[in-house]
N, C-alpha and C positions, 0 to 999 in steps of 0.2 A: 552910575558910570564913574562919577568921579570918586566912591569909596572903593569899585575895586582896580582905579588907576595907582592910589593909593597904596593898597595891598601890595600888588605887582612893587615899588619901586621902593618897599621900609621893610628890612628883615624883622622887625620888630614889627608884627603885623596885626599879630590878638586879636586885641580894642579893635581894630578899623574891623576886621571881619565877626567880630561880635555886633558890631553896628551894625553890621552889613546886613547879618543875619535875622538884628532886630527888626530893620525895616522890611525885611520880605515877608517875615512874620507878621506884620501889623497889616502888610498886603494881602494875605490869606489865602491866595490863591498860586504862593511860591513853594510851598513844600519841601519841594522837592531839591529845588535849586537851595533852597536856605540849609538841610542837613548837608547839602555839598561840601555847602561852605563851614559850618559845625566840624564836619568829617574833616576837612582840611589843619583845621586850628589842634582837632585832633593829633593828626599825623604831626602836626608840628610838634606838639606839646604832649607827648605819649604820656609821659609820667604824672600830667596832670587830669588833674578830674575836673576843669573847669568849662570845658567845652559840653562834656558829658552834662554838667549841672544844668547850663546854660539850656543845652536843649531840651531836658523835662522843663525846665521856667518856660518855653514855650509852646511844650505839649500842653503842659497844665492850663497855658492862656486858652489854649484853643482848644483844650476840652478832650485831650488825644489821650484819655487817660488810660490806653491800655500800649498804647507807645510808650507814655510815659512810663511806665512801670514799667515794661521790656530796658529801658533806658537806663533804672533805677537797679534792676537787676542783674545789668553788667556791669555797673559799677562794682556791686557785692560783690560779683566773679571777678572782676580784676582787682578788686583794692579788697580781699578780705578782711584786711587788716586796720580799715579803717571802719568808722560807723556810717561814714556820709552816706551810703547806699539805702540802709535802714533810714535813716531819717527823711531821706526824700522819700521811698517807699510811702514811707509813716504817713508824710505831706501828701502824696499825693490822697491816700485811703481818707485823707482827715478834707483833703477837697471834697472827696466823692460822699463824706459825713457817712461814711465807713470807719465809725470810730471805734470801734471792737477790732477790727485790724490796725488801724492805726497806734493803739494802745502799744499793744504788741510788740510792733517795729520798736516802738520811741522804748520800749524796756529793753529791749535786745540791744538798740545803737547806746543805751544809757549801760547796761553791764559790760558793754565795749571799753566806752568812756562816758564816767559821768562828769555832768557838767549841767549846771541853773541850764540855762536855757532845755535841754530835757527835761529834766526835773518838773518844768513847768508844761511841759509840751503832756509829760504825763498826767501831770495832777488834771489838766484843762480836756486831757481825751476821759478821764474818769469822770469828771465833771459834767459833760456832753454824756454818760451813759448813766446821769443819774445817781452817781457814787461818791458824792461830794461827803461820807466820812474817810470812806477811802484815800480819797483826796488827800485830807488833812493827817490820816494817817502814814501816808507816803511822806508826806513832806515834814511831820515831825518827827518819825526817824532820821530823816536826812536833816534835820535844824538839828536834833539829836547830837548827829560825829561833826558839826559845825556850825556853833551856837553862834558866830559872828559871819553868819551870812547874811547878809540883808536882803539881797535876792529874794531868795524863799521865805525869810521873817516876812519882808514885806507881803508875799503870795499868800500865804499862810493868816497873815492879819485879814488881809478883802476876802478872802473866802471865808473865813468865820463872818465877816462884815455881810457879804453877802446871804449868809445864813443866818443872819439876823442875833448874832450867838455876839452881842457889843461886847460885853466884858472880856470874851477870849480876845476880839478882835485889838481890844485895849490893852491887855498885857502883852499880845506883841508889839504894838504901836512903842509901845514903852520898850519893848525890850531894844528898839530900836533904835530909840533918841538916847536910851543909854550909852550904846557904842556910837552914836554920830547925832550930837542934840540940835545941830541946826538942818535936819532935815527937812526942806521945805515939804516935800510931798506928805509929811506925816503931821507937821504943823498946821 
C-alpha cells in the first residue's frame, strides 16, 4: 500500500514500481497484478528496455521460461538495433542449460556488438558443450585484434588452467603482469 501511495504522488516513479513489482514477484501468487505494473513503467518509459528486462529477471526467478522468451523476443522486435534481446534470449536458453541455443544468441548479440562480457558468455556456452578448444580458440582470436585485454587474457589463462595445460596458462598469466604487474588476482 504504501509503494503504490508513493507511485501515485513522484513523477519520477521507476524504482518505486520496480519494487513494487519485486515484491509481488517474491509473493508468487501476483502475476498478474505485477506485469500491470511492469506494463505501466512501460508506458512511462517506451524508449526504454528496462521494464521489459526487468520482467524476464522475473519470469526467469519463477521458471516462466516460455514468457520469458516471448518477453526477450519483443525486445528483438522493438530494439533491432540493439543486442539486449539476444543476450537475454541467450540467458534465458543458458537457465534452461539449452546451451546449443544459447551459443547462438551470445554470437548473434556479440556480431551486433562485441564486448568481454560476450566474449565470455560465449567461450563458458562452448565450454558447457564440451568444446573447451573451441573455447580458447575464440578467445585467441579475439586476444589476437586485442593483446591488452586482460579480460579475456585473464579467461583465456583459467581455462588452459583448468585444462590442466600450466604452461599455456602461465604465459598468459605473464602476459598479464606484463601490462599491470601488480595484479593481485594473478599474483
Amino acid at each position: 500500500v504504501l509503494l503504490r501511495n508513493i507511485i501515485l504522488h513522484y513523477p519520477q516513479k521507476t524504482k518505486y514500481q520496480l519494487s513494487l513489482a519485486a515484491l509481488m514477484a517474491r509473493q508468487g501468487n501476483r502475476d498478474s497484478e505485477m506485469n500491470d505494473v511492469l506494463n505501466a513503467v512501460y508506458i512511462d518509459e517506451p524508449d526504454s528496455t528496462l521494464a521489459l528486462r526487468y520482467k524476464i529477471m522475473l519470469q526467469m526467478q519463477s521458471k516462466q521460461y516460455e514468457k520469458a522468451l516471448e518477453t526477450a523476443r519483443e525486445i528483438s522486435s522493438e530494439y533491432p538495433f540493439l543486442n539486449v534481446g539476444e543476450v537475454l534470449e541467450g540467458d534465458i536458453f543458458w537457465q534452461m542449460e539449452e546451451f546449443e541455443q544459447a551459443l547462438s544468441l551470445y554470437k548473434q548479440a556479440y556480431r551486433k556488438y562485441p564486448d568481454n562480457v560476450l566474449a565470455i558468455k560465449i567461450a563458458d556456452a562452448l565450454i558447457a558443450r564440451q568444446k573447451s578448444a573451441s573455447a580458447i580458440e575464440f578467445l585467441s582470436d579475439q586476444v589476437a585484434e586485442q593483446d591488452d585485454n586482460l579480460t579475456l587474457l585473464f579467461k583465456l589463462a583459467r581455462i588452459y588452467q583448468q585444462q590442466e595445460e600450466d604452461q599455456q596458462a602461465i604465459n598468459y598469466y605473464k602476459q598479464i603482469l606484463k601490462q599491470q604487474a601488480d595484479n593481485a588476482t594473478v599474483l
